[in-house]
C-alpha angles and dihedrals in degrees: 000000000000087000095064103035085092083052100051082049105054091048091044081065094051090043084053085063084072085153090061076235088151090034091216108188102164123032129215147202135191123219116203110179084061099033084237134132110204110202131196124193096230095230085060090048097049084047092048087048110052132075103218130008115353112269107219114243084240098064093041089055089057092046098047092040077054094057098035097042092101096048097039089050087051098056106036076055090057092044082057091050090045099058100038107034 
């Protein structure tokens, strides 16, 4: 489980650009302790990854803004408190 936690992060941060505003269409890591920088197409990635059919990135950002949307609200609330009050 600890081995993929950097992974579940670093496509939590493609699945936030639910407006395709930065239009990713490949992730990448860089591995220090080698000088090396791994990369994934993120249509190979999302096919690696599940266990039956592809699911679109589309479709994954929906669900995931679904799930989110009370804590993101939450905390986009308490930005707007932050910088007028």
């Amino acid at each position: 489980m600890q081995q993929t936690l950097w992974l579940r992060q670093l496509l939590g941060y493609v699945l936030l650009d639910r407006f395709d505003t930065f239009r990713f269409d490949t992730v990448a890591v860089y591995c220090g302790w080698d000088g090396q920088v791994l990369t994934w197409p993120l249509p190979d990635l999302l096919r690696s990854a599940a266990s039956g059919a592809a699911p679109t990135l589309e479709g994954l950002r929906a669900d995931f803004q679904k799930d989110m949307r009370e804590e993101l609200d939450h905390y986009a609330a308490w930005k707007e408190r932050e910088r007028y009050y």
